[in-house]
MDTraj code that builds the backbone (N, CA, C; nanometers):
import mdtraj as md
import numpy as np

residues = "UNK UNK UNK UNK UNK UNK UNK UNK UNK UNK UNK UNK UNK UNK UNK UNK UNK UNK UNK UNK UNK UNK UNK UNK UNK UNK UNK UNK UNK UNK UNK UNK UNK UNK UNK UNK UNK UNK UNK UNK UNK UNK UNK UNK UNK UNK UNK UNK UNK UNK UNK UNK UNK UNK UNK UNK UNK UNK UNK UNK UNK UNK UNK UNK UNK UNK UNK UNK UNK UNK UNK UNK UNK UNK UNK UNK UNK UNK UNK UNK UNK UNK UNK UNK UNK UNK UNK UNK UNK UNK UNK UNK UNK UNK UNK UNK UNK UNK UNK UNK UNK UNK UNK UNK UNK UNK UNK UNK UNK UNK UNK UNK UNK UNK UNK UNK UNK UNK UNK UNK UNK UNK UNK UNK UNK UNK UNK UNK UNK UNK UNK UNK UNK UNK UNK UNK UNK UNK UNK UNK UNK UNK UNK UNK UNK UNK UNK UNK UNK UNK UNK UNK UNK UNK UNK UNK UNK UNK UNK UNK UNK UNK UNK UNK UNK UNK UNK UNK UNK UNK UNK UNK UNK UNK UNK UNK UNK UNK UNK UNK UNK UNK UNK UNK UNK UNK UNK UNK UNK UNK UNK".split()
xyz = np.array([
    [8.3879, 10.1239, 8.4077],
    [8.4516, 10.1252, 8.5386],
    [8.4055, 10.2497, 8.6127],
    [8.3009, 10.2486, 8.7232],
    [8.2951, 10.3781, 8.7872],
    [8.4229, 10.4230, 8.9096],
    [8.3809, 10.5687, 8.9417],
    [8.4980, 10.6076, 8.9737],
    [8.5852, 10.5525, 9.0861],
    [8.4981, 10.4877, 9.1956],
    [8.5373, 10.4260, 9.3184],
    [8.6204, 10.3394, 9.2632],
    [8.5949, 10.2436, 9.1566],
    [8.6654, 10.1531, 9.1197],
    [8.8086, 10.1910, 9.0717],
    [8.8006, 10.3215, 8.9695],
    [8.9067, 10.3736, 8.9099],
    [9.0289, 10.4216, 9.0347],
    [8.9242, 10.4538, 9.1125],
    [9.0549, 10.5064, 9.2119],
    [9.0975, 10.3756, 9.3116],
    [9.0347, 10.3081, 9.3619],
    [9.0891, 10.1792, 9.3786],
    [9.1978, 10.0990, 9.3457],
    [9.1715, 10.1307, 9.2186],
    [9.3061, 10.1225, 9.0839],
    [9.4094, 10.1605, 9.0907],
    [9.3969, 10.2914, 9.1033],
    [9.4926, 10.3952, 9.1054],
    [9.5971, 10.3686, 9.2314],
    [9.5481, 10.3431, 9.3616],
    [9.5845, 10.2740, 9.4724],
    [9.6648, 10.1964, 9.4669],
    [9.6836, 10.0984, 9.3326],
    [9.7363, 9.9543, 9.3104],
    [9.8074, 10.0476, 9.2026],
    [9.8186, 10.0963, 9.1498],
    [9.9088, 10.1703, 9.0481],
    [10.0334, 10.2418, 9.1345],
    [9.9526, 10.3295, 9.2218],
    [10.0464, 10.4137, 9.3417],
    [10.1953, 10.3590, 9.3705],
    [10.1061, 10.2132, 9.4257],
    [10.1850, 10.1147, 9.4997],
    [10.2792, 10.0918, 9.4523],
    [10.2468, 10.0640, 9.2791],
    [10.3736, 9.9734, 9.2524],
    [10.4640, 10.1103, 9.1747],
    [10.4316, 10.2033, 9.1465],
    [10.5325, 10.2925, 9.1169],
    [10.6158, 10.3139, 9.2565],
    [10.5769, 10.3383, 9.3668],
    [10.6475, 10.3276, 9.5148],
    [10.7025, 10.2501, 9.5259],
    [10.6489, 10.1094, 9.5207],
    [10.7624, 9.9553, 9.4713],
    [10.8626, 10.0087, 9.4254],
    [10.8889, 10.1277, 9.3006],
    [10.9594, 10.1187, 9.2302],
    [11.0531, 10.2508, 9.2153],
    [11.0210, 10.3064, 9.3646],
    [11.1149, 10.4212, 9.4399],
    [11.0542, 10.5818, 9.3877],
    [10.9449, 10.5831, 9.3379],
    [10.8680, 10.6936, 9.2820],
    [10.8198, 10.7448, 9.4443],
    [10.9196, 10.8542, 9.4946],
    [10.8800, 10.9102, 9.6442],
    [10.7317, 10.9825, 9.6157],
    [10.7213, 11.0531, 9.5171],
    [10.6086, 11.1461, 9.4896],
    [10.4618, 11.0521, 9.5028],
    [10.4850, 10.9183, 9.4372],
    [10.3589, 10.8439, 9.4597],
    [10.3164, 10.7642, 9.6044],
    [10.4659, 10.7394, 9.6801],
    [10.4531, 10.6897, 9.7792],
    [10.3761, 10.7838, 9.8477],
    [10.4077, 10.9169, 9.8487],
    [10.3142, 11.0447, 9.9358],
    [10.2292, 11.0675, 9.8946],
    [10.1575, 11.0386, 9.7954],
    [10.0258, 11.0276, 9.7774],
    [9.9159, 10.9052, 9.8313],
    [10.0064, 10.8129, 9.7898],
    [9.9394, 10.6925, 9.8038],
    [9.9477, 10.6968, 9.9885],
    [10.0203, 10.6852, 10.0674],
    [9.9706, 10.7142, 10.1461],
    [9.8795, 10.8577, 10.2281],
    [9.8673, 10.9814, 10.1385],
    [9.7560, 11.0358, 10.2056],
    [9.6632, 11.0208, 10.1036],
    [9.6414, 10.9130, 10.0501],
    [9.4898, 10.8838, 9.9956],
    [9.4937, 10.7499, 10.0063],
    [9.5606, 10.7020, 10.1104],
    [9.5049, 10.5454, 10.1834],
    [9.4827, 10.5920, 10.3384],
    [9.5149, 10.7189, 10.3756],
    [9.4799, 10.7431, 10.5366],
    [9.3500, 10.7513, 10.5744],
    [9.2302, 10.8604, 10.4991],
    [9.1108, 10.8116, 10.5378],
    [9.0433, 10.6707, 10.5083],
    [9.1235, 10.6127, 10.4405],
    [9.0166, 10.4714, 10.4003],
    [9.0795, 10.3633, 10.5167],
    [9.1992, 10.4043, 10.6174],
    [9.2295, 10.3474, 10.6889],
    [9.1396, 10.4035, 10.8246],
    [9.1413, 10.4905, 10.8279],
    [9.0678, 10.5709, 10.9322],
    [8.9248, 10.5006, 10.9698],
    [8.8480, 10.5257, 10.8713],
    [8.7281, 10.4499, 10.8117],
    [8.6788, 10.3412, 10.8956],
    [8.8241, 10.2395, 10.8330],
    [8.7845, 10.1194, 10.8219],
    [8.8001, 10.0990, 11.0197],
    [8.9394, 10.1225, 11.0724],
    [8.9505, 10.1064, 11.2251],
    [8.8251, 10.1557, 11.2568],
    [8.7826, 10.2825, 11.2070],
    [8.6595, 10.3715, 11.3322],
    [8.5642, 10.2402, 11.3395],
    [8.5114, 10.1544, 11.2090],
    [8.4012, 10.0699, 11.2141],
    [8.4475, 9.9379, 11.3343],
    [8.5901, 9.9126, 11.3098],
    [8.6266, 9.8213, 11.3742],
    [8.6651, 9.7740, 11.5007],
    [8.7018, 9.9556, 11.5381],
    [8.7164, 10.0142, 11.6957],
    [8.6186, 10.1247, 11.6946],
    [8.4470, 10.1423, 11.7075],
    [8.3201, 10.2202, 11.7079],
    [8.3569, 10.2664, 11.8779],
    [8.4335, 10.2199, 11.9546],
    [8.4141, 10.3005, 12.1082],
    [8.5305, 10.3136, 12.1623],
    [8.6285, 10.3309, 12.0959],
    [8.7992, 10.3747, 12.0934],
    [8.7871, 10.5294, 12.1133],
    [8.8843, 10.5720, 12.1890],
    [8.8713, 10.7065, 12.2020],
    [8.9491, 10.7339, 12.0669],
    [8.9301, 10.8875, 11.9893],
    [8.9881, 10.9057, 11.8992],
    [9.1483, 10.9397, 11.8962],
    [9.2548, 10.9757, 11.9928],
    [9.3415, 10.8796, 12.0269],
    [9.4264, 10.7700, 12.0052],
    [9.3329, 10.6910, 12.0495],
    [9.3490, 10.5429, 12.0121],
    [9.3545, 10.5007, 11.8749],
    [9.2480, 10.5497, 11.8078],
    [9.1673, 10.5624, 11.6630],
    [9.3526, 10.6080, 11.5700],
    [9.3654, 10.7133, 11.6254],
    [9.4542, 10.7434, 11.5380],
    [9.6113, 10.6795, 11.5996],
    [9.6479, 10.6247, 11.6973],
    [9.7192, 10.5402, 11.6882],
    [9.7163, 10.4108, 11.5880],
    [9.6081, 10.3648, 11.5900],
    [9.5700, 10.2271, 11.4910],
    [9.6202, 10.3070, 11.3853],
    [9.5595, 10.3968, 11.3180],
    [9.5992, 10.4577, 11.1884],
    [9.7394, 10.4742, 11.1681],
    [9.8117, 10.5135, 11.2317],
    [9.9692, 10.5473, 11.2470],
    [9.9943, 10.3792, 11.2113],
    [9.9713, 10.2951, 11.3032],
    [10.0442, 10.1455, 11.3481],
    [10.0307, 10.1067, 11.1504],
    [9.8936, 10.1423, 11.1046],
    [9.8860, 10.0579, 11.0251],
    [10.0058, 10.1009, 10.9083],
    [10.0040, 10.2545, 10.8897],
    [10.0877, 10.3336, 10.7941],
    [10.2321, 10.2781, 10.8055],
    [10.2814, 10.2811, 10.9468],
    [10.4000, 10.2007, 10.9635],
    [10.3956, 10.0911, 10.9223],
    [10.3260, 9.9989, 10.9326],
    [10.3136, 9.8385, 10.8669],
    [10.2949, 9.8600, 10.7273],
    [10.2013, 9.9482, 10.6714],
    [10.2089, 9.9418, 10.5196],
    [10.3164, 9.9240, 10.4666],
    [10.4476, 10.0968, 10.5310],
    [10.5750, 10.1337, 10.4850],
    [10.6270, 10.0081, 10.5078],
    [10.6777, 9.9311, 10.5986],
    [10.7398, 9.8520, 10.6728],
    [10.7170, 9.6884, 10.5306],
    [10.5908, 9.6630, 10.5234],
    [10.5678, 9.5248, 10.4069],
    [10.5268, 9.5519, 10.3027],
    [10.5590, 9.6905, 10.2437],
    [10.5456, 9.7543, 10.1135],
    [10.5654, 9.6298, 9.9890],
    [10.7007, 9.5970, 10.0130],
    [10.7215, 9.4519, 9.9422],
    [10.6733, 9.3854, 9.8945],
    [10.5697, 9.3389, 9.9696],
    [10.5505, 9.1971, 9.9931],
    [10.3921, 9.2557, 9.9159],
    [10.3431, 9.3470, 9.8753],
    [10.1997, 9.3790, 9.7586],
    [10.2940, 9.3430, 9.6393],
    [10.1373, 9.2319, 9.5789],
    [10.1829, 9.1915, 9.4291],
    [10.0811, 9.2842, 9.3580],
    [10.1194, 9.3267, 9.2331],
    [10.1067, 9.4228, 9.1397],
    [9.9695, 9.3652, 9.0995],
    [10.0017, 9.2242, 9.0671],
    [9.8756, 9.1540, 9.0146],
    [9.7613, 9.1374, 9.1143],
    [9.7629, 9.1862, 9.1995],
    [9.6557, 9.1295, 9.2796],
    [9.5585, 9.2811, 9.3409],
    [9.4333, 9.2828, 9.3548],
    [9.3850, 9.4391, 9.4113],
    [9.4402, 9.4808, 9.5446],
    [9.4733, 9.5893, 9.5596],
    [9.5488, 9.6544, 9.6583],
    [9.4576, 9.6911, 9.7978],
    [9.3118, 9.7254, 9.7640],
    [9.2253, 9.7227, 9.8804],
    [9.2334, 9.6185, 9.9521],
    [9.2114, 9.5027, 9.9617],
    [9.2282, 9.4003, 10.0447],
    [9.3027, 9.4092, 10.1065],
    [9.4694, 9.3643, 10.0712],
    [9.5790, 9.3828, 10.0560],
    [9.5917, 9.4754, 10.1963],
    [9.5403, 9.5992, 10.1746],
    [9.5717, 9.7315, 10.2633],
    [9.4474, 9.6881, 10.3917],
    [9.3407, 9.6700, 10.3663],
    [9.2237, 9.6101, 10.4370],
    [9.2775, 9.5078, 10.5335],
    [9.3542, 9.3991, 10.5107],
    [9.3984, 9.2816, 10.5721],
    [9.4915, 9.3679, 10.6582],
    [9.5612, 9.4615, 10.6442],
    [9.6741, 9.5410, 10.7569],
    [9.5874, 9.5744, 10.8562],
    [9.5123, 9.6759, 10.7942],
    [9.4131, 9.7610, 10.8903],
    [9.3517, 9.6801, 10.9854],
    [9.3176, 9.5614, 10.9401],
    [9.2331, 9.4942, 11.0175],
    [9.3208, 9.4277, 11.1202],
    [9.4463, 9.3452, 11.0853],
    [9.5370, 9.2883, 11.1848],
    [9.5785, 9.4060, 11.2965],
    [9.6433, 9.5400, 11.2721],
    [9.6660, 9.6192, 11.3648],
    [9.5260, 9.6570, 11.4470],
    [9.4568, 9.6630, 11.4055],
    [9.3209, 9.7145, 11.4717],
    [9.2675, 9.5584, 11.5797],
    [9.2983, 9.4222, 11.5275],
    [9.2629, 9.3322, 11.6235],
    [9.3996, 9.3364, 11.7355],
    [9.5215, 9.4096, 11.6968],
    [9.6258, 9.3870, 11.7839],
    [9.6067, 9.5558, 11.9299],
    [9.5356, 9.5919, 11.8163],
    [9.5093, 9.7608, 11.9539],
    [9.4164, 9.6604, 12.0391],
    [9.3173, 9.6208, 11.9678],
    [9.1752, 9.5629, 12.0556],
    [9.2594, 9.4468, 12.1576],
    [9.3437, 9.3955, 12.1170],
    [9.3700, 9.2801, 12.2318],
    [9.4484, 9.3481, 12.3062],
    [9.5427, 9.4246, 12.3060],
    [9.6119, 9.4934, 12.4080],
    [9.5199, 9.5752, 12.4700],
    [9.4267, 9.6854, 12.4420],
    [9.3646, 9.7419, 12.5255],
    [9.2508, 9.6097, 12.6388],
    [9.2436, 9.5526, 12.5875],
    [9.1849, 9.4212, 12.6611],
    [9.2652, 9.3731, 12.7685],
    [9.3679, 9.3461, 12.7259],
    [9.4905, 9.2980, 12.8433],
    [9.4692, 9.4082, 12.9852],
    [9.5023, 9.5213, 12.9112],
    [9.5291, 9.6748, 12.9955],
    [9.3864, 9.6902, 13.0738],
    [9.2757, 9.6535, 13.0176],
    [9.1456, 9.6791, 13.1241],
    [9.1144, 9.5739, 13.2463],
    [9.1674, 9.4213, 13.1839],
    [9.1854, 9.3447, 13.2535],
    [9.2533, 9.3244, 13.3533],
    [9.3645, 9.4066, 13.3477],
    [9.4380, 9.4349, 13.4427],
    [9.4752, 9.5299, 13.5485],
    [9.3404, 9.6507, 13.5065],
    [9.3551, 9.7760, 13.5613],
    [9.2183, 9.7584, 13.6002],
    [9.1960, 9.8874, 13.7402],
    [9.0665, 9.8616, 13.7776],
    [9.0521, 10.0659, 13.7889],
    [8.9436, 10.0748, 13.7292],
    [8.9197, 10.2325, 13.7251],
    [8.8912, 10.2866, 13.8417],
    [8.9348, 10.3527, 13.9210],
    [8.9130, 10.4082, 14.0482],
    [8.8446, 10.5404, 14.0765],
    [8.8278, 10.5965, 13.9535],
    [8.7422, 10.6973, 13.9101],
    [8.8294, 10.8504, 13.9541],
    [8.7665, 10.9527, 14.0133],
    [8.8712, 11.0438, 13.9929],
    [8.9697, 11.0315, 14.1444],
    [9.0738, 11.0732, 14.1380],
    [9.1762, 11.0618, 14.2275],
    [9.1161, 11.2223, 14.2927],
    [9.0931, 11.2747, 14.4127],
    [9.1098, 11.3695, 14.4802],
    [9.2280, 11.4135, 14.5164],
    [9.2640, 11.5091, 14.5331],
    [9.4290, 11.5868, 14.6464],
    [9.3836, 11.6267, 14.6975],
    [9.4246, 11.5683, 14.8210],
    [9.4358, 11.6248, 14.9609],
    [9.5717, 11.6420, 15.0290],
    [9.5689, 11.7133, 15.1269],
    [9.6555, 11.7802, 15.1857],
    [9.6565, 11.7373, 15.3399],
    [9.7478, 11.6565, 15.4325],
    [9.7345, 11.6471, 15.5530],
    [9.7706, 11.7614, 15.5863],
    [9.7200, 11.7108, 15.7629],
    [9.6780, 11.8360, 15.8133],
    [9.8716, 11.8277, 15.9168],
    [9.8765, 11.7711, 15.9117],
    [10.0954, 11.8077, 15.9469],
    [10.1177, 11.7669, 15.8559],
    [10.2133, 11.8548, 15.7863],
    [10.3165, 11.8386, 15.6864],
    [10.4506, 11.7090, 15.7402],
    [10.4459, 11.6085, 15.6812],
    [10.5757, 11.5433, 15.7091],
    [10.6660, 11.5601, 15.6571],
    [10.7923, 11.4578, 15.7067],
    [10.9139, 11.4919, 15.6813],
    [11.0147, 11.6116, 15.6249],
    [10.9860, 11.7006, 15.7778],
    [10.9813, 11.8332, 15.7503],
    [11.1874, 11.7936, 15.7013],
    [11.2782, 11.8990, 15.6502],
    [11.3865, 11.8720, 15.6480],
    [11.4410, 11.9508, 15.8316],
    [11.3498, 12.0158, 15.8490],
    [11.3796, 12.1251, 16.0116],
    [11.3703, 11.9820, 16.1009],
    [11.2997, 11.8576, 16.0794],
    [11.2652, 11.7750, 16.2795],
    [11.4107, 11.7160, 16.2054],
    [11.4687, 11.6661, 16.2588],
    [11.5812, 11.5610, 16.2172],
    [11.5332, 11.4695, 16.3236],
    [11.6275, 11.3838, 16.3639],
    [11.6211, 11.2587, 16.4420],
    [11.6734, 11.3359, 16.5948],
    [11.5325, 11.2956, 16.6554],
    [11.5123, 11.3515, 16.8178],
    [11.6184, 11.3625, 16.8630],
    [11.7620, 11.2457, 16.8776],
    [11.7617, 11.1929, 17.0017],
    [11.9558, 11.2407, 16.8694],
    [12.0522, 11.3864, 16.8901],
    [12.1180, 11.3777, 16.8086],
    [12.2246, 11.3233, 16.8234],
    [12.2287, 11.3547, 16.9647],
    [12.3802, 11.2860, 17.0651],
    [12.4097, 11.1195, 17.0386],
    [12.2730, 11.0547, 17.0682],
    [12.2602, 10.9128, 17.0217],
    [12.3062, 10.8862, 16.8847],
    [12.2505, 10.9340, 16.7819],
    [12.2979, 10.9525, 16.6388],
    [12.4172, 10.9611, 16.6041],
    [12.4899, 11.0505, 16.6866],
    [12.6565, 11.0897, 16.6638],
    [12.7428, 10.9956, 16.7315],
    [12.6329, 10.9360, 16.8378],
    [12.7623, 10.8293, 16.9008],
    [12.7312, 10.6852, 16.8281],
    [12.6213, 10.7059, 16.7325],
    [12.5955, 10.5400, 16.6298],
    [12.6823, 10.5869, 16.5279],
    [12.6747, 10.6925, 16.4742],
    [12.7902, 10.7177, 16.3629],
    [12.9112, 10.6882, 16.3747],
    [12.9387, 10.7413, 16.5157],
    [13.0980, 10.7296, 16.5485],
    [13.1455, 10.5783, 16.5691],
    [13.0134, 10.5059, 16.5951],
    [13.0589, 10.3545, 16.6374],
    [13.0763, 10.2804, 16.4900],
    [13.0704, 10.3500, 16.3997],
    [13.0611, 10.2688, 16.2514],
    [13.1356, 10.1986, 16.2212],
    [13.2217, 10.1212, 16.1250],
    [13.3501, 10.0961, 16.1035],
    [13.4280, 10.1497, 15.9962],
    [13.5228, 10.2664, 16.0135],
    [13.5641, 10.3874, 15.9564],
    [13.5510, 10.4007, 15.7868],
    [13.5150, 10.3063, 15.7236],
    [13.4767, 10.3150, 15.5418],
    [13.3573, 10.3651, 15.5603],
    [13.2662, 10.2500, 15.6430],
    [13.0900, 10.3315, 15.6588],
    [13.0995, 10.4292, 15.6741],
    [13.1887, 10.4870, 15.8013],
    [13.1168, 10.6163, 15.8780],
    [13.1810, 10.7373, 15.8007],
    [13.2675, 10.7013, 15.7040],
    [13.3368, 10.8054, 15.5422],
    [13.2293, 10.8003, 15.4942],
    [13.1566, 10.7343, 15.4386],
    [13.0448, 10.7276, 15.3251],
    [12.9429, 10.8044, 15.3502],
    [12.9248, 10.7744, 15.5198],
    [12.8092, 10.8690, 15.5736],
    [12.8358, 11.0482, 15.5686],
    [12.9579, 11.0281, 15.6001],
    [13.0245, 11.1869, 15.6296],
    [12.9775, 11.2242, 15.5245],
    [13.0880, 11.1621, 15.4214],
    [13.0317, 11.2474, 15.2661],
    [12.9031, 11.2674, 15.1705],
    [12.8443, 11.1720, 15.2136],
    [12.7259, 11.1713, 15.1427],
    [12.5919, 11.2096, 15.1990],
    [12.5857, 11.1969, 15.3598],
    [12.4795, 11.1947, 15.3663],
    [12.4834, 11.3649, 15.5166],
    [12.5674, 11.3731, 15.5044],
    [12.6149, 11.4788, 15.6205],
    [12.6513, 11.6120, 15.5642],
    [12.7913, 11.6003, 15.4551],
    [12.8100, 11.6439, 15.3579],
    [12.6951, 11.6948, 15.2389],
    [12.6409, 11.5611, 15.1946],
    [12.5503, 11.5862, 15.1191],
    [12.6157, 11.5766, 14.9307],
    [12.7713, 11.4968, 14.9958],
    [12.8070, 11.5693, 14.8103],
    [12.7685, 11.4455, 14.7008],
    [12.7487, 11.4377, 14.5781],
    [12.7494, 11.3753, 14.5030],
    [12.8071, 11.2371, 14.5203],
    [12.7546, 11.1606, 14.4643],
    [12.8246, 11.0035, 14.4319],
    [12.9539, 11.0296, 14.3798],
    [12.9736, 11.1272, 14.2940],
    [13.1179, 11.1138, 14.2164],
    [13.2009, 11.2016, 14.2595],
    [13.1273, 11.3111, 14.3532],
    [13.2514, 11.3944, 14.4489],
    [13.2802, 11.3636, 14.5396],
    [13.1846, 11.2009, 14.6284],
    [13.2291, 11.2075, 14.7150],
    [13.3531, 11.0675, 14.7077],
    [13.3264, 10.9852, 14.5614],
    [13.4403, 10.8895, 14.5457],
    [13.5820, 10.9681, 14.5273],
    [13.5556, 11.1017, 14.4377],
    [13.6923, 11.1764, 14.4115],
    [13.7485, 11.2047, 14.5511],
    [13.7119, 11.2415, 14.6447],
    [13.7644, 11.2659, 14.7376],
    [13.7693, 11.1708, 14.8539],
    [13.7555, 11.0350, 14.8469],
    [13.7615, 10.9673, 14.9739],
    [13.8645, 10.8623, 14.8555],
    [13.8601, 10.8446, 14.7199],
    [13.9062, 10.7671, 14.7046],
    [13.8420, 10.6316, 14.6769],
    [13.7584, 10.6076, 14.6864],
    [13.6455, 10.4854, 14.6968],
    [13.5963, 10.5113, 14.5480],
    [13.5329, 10.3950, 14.4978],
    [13.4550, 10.3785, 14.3848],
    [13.3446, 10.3971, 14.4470],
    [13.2418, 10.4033, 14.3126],
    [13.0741, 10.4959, 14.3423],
    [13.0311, 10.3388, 14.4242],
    [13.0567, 10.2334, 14.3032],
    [12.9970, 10.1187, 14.3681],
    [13.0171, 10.0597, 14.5231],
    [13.1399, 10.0907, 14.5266],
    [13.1776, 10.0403, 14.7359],
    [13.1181, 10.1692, 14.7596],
    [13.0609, 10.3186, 14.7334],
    [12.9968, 10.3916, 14.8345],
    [12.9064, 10.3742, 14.8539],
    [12.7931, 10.3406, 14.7766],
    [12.6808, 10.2890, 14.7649],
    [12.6790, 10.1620, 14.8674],
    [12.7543, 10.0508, 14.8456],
    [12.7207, 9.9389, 14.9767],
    [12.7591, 9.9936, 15.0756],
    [12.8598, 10.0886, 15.0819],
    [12.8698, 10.1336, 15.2569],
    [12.7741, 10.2065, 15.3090],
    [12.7558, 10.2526, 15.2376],
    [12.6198, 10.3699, 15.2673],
    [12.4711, 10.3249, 15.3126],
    [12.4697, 10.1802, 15.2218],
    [12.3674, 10.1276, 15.2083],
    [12.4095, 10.0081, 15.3820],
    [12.4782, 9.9965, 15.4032],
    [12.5017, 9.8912, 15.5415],
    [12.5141, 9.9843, 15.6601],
    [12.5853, 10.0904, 15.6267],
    [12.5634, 10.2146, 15.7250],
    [12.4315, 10.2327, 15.7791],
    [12.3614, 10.2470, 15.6418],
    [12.2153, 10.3008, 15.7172],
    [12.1231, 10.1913, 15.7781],
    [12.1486, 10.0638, 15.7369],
    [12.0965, 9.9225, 15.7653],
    [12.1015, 9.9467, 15.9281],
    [12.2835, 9.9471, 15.9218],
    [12.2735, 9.9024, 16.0577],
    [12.2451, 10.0128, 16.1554],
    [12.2367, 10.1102, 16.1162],
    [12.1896, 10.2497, 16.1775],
    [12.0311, 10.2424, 16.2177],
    [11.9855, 10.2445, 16.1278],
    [11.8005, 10.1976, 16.1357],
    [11.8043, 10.0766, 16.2530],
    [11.8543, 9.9790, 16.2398],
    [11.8354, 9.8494, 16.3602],
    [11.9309, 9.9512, 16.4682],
    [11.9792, 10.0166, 16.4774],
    [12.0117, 10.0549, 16.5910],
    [11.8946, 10.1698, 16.6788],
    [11.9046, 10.2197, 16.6022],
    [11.7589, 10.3431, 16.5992],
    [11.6719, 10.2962, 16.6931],
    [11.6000, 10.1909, 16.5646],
    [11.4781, 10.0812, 16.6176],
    [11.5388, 10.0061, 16.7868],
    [11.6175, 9.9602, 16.7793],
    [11.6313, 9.8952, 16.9014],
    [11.6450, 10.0262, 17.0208],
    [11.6848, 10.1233, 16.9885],
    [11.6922, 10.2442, 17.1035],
    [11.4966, 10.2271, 17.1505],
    [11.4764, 10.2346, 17.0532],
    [11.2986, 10.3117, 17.0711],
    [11.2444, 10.1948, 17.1152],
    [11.2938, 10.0767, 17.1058],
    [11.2258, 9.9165, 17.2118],
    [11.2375, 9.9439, 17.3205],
    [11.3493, 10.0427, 17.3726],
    [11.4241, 10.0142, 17.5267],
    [11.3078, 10.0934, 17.5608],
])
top = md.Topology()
chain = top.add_chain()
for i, resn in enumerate(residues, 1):
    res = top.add_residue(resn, chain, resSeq=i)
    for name in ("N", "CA", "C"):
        top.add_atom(name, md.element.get_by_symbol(name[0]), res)
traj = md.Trajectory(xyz[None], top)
């Protein structure tokens, strides 16, 4: 028996003492099944970033731990471990497939900087008198919601403690407030 073979062996020996709750062999046996997993993905994924490479390696270690079980004693353990490696490594390859198929490389993103800064918090809305007399026209739950939240500025939950309202009715008032605020806005700037 030369030695490749012997340790091969040993692999299938590992196993089933780990089968058989021996922690010391389980930690061996898996860091002397990690490069032969390594190995085998690099041949199987040759243009995977290394990365990737060692995700497959992880996926497979988890699947080993995970169907530890299910290796029969009687049977050689390379395969066995080979048949994992190889299923996780066709499951990286089809997902990264999905992900290219679906993505289009745009190459490098630049930052840029316009030349006016928007939405300064200093411009508010031109026109403020108009604003205060759409607020005031609200119907008095909205134009609470607005006070507190958006004038105020306080929290969702300081501003229910203190008006009395649940977060959820502040949120729709707030949210119909500004609805109908915006169509009012907009219709000023038609005239």
């Amino acid at each position: 028996m030369s030695g490749a073979d012997r340790g091969r062996s040993d692999l299938g020996h590992l196993m089933q003492l780990a089968q058989a709750g021996d922690d010391i062999a389980y930690f061996r046996l898996l860091k002397d099944i990690t490069p032969i997993i390594r190995a085998a993905v690099r041949r199987r994924l040759p243009r995977s970033q290394p990365a990737d490479l060692e995700d497959v390696v992880q996926d497979v270690l988890v699947s080993v731990h995970a169907v530890r079980a299910t290796y029969d004693p009687a049977r050689p353990f390379l395969p066995w471990l080979l048949t994992i490696t190889h299923n996780r490594a066709i499951d990286r390859f089809r997902k990264m497939s999905r992900i290219g198929v679906n993505e289009t490389n745009v190459g490098e993103m630049l930052e840029t900087f316009p030349q006016q800064p928007t939405n300064l918090s200093a411009e508010g809305y031109g026109d403020e008198e108009f604003l205060q007399r759409e607020i005031a026209a609200l119907p008095a739950s909205q134009r609470r919601a607005i006070e507190l939240l958006k004038i105020k500025e306080l929290s969702l939950k300081e501003a229910a403690a203190e008006s009395g309202i649940t977060i959820a009715n502040l949120k729709v008032l707030v949210h119909r407030a500004m609805k109908t605020l915006r169509s009012r806005i907009a219709n000023d700037h038609d005239d």
